[in-house]
PDB file with SEQRES, HELIX, SHEET and CRYST1 records, atoms N, CA, C and O in Angstrom:
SEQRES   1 A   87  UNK UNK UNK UNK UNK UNK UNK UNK UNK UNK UNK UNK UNK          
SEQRES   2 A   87  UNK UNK UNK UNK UNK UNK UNK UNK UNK UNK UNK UNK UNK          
SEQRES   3 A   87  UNK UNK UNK UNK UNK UNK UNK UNK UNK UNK UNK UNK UNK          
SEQRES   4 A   87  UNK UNK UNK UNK UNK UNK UNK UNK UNK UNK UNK UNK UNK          
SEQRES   5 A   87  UNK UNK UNK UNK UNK UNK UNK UNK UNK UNK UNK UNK UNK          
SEQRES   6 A   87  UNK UNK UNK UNK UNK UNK UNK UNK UNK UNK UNK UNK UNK          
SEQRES   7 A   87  UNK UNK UNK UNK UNK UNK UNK UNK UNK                          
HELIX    1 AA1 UNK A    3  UNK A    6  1                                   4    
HELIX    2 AA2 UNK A    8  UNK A   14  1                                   7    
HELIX    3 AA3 UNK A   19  UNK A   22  1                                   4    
HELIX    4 AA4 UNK A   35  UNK A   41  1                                   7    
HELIX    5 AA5 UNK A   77  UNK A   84  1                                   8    
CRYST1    1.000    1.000    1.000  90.00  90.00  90.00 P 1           1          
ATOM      1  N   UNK A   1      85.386  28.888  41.225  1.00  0.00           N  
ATOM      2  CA  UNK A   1      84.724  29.355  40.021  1.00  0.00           C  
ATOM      3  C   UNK A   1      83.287  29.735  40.385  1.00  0.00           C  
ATOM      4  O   UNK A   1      82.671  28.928  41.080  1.00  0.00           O  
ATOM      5  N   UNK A   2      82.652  30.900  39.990  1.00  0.00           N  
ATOM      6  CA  UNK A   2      81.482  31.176  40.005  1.00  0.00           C  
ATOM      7  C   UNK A   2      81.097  30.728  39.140  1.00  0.00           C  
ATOM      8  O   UNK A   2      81.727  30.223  38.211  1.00  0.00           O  
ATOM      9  N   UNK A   3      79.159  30.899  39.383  1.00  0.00           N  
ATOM     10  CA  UNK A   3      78.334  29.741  38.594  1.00  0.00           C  
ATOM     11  C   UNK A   3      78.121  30.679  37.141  1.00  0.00           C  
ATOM     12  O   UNK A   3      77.742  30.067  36.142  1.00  0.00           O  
ATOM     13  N   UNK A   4      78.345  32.023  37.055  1.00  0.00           N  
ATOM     14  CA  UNK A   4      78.657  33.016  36.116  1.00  0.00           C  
ATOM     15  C   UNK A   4      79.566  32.660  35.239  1.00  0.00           C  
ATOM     16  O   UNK A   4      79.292  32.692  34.040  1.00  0.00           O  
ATOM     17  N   UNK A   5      80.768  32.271  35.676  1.00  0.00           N  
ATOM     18  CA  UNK A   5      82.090  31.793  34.864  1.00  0.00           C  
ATOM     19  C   UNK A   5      81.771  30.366  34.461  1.00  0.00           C  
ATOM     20  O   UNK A   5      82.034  30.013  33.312  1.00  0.00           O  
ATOM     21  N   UNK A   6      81.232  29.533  35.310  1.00  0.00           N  
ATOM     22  CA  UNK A   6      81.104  27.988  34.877  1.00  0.00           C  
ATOM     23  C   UNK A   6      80.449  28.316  34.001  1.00  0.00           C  
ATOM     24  O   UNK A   6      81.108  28.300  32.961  1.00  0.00           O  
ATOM     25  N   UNK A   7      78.968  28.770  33.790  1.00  0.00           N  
ATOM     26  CA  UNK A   7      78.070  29.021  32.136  1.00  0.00           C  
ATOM     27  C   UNK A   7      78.900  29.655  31.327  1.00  0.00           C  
ATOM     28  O   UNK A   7      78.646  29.545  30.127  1.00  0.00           O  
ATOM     29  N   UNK A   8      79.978  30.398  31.685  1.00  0.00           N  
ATOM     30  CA  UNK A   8      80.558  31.192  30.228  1.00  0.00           C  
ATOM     31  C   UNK A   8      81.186  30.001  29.399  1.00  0.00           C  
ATOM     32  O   UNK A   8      81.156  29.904  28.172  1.00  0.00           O  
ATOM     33  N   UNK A   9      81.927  28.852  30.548  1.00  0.00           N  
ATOM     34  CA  UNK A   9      82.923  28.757  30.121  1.00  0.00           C  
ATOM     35  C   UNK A   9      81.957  27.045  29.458  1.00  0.00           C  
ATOM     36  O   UNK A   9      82.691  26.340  28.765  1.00  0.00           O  
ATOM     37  N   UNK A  10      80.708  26.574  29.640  1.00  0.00           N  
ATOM     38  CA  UNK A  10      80.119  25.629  29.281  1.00  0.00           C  
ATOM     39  C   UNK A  10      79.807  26.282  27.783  1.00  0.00           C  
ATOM     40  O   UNK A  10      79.940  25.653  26.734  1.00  0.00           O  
ATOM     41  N   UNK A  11      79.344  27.742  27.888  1.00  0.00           N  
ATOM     42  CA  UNK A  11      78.427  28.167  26.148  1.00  0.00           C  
ATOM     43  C   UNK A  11      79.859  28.075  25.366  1.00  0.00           C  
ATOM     44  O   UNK A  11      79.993  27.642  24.221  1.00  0.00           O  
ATOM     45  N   UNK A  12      81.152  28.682  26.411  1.00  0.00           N  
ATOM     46  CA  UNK A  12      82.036  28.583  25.154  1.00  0.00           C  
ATOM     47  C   UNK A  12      81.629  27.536  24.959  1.00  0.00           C  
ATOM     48  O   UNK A  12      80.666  27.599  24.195  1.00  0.00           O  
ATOM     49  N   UNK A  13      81.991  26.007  25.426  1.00  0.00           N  
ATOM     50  CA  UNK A  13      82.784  24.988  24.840  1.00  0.00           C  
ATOM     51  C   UNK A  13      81.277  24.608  24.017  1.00  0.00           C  
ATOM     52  O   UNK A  13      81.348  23.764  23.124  1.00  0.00           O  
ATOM     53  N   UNK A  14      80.254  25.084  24.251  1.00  0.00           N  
ATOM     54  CA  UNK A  14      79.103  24.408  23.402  1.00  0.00           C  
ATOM     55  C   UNK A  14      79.134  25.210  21.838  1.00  0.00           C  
ATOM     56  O   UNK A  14      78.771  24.705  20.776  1.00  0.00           O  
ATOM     57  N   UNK A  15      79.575  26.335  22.005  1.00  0.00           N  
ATOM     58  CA  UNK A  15      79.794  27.069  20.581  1.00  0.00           C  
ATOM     59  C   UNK A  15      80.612  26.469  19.746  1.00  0.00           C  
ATOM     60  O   UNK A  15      80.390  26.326  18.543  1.00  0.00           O  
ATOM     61  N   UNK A  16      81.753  26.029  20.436  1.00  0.00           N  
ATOM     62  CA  UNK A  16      82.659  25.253  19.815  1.00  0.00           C  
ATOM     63  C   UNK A  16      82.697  24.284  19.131  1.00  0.00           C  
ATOM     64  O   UNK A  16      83.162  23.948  18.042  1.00  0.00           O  
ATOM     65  N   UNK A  17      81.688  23.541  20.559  1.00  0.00           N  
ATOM     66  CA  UNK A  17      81.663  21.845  19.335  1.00  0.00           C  
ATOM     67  C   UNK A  17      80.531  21.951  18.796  1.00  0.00           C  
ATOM     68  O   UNK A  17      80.014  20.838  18.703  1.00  0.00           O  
ATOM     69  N   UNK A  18      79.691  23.024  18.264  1.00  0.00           N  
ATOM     70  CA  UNK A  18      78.470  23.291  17.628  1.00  0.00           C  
ATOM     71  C   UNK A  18      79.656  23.064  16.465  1.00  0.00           C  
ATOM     72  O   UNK A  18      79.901  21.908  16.120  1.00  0.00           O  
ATOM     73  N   UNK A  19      80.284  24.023  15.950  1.00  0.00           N  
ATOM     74  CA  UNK A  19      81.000  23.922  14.513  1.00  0.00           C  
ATOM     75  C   UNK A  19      81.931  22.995  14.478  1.00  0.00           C  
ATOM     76  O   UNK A  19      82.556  22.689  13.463  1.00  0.00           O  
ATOM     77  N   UNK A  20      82.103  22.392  15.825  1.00  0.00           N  
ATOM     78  CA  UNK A  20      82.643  20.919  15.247  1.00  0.00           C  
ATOM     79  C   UNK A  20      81.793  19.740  14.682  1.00  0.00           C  
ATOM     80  O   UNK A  20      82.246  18.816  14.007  1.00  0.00           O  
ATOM     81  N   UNK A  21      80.222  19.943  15.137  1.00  0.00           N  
ATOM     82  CA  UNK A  21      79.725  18.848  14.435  1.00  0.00           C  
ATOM     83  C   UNK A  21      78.756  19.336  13.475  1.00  0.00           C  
ATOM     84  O   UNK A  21      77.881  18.556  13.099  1.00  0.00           O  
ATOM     85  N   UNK A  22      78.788  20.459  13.049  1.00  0.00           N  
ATOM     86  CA  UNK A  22      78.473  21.170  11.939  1.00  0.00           C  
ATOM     87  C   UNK A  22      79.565  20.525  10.941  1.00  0.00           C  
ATOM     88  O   UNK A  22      79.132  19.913   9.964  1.00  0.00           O  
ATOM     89  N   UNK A  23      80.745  20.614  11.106  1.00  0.00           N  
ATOM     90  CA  UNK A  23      81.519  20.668  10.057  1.00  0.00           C  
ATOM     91  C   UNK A  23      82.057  19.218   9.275  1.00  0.00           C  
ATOM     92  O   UNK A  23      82.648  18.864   8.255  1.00  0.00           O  
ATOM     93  N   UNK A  24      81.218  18.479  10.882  1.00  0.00           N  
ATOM     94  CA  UNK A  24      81.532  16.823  10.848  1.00  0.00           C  
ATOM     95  C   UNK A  24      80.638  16.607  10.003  1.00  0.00           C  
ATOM     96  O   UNK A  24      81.191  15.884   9.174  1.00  0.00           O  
ATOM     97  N   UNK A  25      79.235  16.835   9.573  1.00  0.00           N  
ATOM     98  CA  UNK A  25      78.122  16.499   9.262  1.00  0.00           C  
ATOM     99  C   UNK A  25      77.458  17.224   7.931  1.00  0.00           C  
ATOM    100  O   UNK A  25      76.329  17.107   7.454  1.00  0.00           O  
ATOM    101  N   UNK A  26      78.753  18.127   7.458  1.00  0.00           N  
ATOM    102  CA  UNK A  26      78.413  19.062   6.101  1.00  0.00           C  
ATOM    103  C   UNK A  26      77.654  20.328   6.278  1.00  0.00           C  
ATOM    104  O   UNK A  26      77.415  21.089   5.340  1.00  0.00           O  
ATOM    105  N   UNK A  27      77.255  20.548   7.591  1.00  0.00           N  
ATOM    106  CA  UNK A  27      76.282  21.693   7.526  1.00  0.00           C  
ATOM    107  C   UNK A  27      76.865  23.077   7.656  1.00  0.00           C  
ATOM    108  O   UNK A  27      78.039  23.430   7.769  1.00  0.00           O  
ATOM    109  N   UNK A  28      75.439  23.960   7.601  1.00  0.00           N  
ATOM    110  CA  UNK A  28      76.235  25.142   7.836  1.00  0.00           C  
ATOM    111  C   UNK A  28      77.038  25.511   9.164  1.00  0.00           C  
ATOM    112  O   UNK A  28      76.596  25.223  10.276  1.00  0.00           O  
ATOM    113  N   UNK A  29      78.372  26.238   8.947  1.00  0.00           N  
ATOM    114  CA  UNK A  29      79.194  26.336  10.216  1.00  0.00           C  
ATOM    115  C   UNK A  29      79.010  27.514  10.515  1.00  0.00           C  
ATOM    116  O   UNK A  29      79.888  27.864  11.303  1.00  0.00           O  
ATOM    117  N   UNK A  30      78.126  28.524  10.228  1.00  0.00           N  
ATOM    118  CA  UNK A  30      78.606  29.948  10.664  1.00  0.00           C  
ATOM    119  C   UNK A  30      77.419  29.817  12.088  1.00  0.00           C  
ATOM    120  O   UNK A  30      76.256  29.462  12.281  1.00  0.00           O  
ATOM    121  N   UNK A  31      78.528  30.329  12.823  1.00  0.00           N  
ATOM    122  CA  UNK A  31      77.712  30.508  14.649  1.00  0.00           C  
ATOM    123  C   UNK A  31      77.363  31.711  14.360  1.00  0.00           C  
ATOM    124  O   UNK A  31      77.579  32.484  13.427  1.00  0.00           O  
ATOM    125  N   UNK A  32      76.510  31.743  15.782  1.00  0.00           N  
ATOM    126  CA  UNK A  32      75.920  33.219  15.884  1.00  0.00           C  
ATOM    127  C   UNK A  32      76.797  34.656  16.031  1.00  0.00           C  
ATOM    128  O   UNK A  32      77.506  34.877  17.013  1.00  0.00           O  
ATOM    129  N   UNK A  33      76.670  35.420  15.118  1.00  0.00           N  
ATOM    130  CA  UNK A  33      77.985  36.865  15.148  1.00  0.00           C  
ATOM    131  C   UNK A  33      78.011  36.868  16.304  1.00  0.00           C  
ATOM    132  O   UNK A  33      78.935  36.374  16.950  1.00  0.00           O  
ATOM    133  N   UNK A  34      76.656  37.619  16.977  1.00  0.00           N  
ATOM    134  CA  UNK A  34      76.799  38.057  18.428  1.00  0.00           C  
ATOM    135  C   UNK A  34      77.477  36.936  19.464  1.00  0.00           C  
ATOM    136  O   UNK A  34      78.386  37.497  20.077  1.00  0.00           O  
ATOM    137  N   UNK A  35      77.366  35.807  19.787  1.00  0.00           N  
ATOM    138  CA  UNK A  35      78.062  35.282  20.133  1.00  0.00           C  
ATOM    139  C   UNK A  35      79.089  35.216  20.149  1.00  0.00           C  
ATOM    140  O   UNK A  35      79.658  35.649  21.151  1.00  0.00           O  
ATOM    141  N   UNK A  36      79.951  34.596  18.962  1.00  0.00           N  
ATOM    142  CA  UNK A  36      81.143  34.872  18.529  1.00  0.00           C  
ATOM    143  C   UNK A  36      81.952  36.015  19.173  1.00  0.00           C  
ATOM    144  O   UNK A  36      82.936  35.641  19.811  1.00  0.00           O  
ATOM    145  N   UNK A  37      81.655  37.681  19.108  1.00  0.00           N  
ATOM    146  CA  UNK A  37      82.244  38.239  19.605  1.00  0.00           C  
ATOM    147  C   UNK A  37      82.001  38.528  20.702  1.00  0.00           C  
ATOM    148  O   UNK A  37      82.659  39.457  21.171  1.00  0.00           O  
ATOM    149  N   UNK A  38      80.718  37.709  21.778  1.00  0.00           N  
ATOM    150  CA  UNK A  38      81.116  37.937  23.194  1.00  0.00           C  
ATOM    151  C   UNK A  38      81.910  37.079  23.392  1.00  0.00           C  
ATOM    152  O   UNK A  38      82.614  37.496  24.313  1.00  0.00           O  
ATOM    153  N   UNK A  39      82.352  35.800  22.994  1.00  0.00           N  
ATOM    154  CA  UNK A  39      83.158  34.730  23.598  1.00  0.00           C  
ATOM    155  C   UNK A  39      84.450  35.550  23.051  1.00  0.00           C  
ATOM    156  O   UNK A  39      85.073  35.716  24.100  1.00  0.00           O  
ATOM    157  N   UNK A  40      85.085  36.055  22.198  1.00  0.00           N  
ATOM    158  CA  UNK A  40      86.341  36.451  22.152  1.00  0.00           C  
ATOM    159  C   UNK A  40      86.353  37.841  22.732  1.00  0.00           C  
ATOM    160  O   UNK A  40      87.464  38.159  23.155  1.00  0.00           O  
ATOM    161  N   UNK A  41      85.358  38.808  22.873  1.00  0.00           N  
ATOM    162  CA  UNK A  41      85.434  39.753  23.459  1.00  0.00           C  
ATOM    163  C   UNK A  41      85.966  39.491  25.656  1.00  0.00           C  
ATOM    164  O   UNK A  41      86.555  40.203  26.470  1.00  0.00           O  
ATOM    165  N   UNK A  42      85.398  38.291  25.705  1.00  0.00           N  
ATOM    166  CA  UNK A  42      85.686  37.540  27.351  1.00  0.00           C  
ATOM    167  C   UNK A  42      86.084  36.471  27.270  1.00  0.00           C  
ATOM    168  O   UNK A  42      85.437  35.487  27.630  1.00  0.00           O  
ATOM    169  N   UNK A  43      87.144  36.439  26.820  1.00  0.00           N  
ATOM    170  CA  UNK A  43      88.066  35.143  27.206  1.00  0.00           C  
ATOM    171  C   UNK A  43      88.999  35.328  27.755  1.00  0.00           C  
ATOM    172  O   UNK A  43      89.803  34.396  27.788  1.00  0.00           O  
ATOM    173  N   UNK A  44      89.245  36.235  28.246  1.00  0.00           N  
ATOM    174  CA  UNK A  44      90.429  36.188  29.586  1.00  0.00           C  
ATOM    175  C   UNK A  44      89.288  36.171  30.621  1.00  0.00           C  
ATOM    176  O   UNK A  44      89.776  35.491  31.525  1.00  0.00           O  
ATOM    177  N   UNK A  45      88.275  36.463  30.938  1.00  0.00           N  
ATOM    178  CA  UNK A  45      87.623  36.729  31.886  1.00  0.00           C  
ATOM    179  C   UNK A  45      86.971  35.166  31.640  1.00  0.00           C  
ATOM    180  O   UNK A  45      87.216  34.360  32.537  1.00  0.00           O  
ATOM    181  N   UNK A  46      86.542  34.913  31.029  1.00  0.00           N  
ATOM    182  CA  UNK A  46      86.004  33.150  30.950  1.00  0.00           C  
ATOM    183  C   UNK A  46      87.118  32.219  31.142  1.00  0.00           C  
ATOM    184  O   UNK A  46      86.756  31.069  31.388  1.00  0.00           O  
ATOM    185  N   UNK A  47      88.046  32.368  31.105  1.00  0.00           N  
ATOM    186  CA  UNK A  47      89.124  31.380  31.815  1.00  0.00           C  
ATOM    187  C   UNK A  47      89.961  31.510  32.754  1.00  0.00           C  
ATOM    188  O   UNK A  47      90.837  30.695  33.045  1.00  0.00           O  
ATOM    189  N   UNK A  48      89.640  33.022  33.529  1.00  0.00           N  
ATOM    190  CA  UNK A  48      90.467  33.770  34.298  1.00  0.00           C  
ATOM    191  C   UNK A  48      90.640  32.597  35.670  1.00  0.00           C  
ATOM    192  O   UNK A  48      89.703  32.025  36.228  1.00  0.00           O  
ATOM    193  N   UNK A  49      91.798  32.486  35.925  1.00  0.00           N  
ATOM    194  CA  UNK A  49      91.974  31.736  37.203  1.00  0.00           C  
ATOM    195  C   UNK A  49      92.268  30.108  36.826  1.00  0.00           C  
ATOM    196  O   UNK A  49      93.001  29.337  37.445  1.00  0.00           O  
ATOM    197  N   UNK A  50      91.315  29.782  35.389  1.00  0.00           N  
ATOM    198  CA  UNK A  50      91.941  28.525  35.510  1.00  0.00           C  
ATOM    199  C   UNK A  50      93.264  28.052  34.903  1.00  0.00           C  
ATOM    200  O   UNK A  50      94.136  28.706  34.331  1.00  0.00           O  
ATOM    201  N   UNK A  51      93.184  26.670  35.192  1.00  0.00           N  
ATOM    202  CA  UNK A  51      94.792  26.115  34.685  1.00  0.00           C  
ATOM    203  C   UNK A  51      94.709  25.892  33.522  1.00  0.00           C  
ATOM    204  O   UNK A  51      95.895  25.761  33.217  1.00  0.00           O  
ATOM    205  N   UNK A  52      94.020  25.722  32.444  1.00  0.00           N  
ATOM    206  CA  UNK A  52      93.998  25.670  31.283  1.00  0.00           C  
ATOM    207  C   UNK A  52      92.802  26.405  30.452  1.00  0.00           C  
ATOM    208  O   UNK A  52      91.588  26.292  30.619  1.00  0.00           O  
ATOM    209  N   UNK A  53      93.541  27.215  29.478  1.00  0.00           N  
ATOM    210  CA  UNK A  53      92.793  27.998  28.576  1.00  0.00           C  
ATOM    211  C   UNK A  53      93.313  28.049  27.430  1.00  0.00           C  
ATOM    212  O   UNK A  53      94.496  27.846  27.156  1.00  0.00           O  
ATOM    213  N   UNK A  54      92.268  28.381  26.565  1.00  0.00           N  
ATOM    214  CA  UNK A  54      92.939  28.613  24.910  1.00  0.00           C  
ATOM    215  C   UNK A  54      93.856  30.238  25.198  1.00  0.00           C  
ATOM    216  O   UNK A  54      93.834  30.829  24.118  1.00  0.00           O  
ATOM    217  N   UNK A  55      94.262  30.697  25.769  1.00  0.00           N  
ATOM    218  CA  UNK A  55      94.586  32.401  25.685  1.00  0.00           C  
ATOM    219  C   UNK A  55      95.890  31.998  26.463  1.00  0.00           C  
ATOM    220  O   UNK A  55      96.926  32.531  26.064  1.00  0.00           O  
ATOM    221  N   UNK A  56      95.962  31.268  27.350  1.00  0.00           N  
ATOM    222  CA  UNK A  56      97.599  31.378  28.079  1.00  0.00           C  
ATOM    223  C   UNK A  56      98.089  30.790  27.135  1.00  0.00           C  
ATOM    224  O   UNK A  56      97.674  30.043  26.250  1.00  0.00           O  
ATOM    225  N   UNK A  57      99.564  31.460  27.594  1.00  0.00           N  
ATOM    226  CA  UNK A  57     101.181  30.918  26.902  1.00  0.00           C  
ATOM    227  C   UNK A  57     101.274  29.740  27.419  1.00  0.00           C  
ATOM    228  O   UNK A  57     101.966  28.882  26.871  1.00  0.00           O  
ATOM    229  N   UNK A  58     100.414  29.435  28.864  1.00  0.00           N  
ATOM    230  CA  UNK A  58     101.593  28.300  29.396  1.00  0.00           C  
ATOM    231  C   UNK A  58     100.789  27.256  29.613  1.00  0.00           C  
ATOM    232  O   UNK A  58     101.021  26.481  30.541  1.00  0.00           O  
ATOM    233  N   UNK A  59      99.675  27.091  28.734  1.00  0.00           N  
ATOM    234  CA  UNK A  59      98.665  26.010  28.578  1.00  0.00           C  
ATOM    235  C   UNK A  59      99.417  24.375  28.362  1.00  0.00           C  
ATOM    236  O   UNK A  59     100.453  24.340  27.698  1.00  0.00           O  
ATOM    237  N   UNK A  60      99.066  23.551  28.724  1.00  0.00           N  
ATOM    238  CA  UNK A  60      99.270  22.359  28.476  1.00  0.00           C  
ATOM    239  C   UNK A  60      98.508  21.952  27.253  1.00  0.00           C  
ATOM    240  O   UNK A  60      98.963  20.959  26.685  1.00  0.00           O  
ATOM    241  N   UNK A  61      97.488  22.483  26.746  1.00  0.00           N  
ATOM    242  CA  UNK A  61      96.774  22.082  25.647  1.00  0.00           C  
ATOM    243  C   UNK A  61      96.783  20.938  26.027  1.00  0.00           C  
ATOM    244  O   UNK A  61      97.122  20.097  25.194  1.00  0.00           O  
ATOM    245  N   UNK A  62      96.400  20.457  27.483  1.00  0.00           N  
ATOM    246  CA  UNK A  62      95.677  19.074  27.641  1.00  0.00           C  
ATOM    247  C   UNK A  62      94.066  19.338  27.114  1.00  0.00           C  
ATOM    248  O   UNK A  62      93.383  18.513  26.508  1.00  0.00           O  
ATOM    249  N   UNK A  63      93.881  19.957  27.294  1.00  0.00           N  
ATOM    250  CA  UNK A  63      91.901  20.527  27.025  1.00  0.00           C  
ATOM    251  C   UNK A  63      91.467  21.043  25.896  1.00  0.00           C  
ATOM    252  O   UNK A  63      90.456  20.780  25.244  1.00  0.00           O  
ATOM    253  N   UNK A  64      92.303  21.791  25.722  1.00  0.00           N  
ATOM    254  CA  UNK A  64      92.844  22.723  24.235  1.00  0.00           C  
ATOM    255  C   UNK A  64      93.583  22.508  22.948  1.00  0.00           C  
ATOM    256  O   UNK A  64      94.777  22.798  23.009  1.00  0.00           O  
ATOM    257  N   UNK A  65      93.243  22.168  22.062  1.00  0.00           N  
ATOM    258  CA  UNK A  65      94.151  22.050  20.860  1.00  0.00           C  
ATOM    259  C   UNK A  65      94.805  23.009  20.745  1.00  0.00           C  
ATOM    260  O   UNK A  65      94.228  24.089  20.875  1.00  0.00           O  
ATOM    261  N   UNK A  66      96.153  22.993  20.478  1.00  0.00           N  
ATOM    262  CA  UNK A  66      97.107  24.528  20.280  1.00  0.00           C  
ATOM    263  C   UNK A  66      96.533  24.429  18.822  1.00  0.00           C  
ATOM    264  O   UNK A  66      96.044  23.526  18.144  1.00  0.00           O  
ATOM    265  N   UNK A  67      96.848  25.926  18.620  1.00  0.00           N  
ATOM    266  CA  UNK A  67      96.119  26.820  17.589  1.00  0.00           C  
ATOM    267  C   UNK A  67      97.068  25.909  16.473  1.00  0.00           C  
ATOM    268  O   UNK A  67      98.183  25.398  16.577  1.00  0.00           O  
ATOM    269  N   UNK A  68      96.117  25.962  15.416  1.00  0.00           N  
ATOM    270  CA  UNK A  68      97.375  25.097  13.921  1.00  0.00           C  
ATOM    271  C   UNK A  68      98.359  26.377  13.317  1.00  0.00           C  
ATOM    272  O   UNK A  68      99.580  26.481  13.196  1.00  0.00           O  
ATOM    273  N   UNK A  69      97.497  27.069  13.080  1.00  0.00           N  
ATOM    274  CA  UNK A  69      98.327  28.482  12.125  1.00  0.00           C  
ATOM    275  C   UNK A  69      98.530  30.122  13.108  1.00  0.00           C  
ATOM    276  O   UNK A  69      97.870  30.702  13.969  1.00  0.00           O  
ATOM    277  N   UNK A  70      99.664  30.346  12.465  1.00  0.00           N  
ATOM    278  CA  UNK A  70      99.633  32.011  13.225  1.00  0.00           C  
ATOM    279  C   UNK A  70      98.389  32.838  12.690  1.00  0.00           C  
ATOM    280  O   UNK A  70      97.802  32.403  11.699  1.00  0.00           O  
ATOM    281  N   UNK A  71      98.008  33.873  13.224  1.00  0.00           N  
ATOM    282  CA  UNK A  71      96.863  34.570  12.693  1.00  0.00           C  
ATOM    283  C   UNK A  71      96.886  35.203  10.828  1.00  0.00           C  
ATOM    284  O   UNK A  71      97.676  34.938   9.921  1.00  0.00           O  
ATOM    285  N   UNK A  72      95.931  35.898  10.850  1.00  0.00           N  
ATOM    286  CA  UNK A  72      95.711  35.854   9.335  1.00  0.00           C  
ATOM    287  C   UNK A  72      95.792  37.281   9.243  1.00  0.00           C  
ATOM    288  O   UNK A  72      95.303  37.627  10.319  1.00  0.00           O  
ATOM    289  N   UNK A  73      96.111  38.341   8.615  1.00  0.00           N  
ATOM    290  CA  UNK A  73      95.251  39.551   8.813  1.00  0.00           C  
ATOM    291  C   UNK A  73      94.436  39.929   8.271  1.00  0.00           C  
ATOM    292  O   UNK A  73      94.623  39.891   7.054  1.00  0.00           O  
ATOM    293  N   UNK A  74      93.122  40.488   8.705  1.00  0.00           N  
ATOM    294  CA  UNK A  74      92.195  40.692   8.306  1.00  0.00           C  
ATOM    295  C   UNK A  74      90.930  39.296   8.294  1.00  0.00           C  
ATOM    296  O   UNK A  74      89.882  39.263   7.649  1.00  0.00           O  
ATOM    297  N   UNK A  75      91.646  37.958   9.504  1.00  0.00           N  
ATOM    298  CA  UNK A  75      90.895  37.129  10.181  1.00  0.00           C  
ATOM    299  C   UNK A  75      89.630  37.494  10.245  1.00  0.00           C  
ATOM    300  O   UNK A  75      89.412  38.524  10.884  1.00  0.00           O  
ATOM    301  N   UNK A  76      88.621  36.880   9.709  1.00  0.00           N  
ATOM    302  CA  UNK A  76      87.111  37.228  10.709  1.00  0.00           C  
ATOM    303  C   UNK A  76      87.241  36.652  12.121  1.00  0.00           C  
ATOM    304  O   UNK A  76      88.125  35.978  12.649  1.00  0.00           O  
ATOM    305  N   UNK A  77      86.349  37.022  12.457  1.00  0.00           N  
ATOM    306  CA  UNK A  77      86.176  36.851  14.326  1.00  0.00           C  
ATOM    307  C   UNK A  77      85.947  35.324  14.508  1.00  0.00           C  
ATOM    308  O   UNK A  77      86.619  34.777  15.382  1.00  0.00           O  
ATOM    309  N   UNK A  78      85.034  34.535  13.748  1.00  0.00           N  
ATOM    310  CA  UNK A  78      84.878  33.512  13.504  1.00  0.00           C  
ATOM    311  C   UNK A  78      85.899  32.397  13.693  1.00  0.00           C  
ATOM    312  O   UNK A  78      85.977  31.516  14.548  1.00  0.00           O  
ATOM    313  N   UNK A  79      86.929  32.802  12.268  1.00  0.00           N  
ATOM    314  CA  UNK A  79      87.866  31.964  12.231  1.00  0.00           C  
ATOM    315  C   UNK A  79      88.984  32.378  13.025  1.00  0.00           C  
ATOM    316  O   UNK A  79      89.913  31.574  13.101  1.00  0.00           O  
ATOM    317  N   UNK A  80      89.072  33.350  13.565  1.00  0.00           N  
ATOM    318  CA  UNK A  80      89.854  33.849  14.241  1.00  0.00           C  
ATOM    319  C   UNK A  80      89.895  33.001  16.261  1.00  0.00           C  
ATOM    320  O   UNK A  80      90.792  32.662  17.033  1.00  0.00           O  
ATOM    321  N   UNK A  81      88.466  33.012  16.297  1.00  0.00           N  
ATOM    322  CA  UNK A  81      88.354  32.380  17.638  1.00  0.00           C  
ATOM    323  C   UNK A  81      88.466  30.605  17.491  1.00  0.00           C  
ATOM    324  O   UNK A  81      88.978  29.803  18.272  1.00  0.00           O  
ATOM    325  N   UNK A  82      87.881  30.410  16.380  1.00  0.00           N  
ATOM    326  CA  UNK A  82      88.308  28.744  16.108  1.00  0.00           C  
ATOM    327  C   UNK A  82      89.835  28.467  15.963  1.00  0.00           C  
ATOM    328  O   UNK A  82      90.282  27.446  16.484  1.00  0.00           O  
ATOM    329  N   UNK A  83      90.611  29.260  15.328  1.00  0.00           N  
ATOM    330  CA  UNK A  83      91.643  29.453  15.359  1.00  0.00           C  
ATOM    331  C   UNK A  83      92.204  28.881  16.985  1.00  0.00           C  
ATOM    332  O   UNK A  83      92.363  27.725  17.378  1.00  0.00           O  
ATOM    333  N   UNK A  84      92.345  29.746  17.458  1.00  0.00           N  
ATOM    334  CA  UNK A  84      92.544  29.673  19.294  1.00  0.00           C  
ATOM    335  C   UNK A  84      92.422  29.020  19.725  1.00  0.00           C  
ATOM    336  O   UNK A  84      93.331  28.755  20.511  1.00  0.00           O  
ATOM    337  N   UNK A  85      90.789  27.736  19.687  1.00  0.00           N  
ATOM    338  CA  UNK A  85      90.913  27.051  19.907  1.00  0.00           C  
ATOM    339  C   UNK A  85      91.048  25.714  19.213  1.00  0.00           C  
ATOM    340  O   UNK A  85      90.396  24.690  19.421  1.00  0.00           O  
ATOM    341  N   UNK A  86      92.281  25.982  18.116  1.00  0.00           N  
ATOM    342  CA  UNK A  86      92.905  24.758  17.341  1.00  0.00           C  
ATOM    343  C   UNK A  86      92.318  24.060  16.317  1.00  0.00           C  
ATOM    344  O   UNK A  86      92.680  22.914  16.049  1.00  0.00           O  
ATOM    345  N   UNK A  87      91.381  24.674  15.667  1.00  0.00           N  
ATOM    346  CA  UNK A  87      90.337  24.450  14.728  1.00  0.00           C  
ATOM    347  C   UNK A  87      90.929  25.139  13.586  1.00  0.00           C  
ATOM    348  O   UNK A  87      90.326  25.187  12.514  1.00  0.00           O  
TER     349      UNK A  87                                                      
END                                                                             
């Protein structure tokens, strides 16, 4: 892993549990747009190579919560990437 991919793949997981303890704690949950759609715009490329990701079929969801619901249409990006990762 490059030290490029290790930071992608640390801001994901920090975006993540930002609205997990946003949501633990009543506050506001909306992350940053721009963010949001670079992390779903590169998530094959932020997990590329490893053994577990929210985007493979053949995840163990040891790391990952499998997603609860099929998609929505007309998902925002938001809930759409929390989605993915089992939120």
């Amino acid at each position: 892993m490059t030290g490029e991919q290790a930071l992608a793949v640390r801001t994901t997981d920090a975006a993540i549990h930002t609205w997990d303890l946003a949501r633990a704690v009543n506050a506001p949950e909306k992350l940053d747009p721009e963010l949001v759609a670079w992390i779903e715009e590169h998530l094959a490329e932020i997990y590329a190579g490893l053994a577990e990701s929210p985007v493979s079929a053949g995840t163990t969801h040891r790391f990952f919560a499998a997603p609860g619901a099929p998609p929505v249409a007309g998902e925002a990006r938001q809930a759409r990437l929390l989605r993915l990762f089992g939120r």
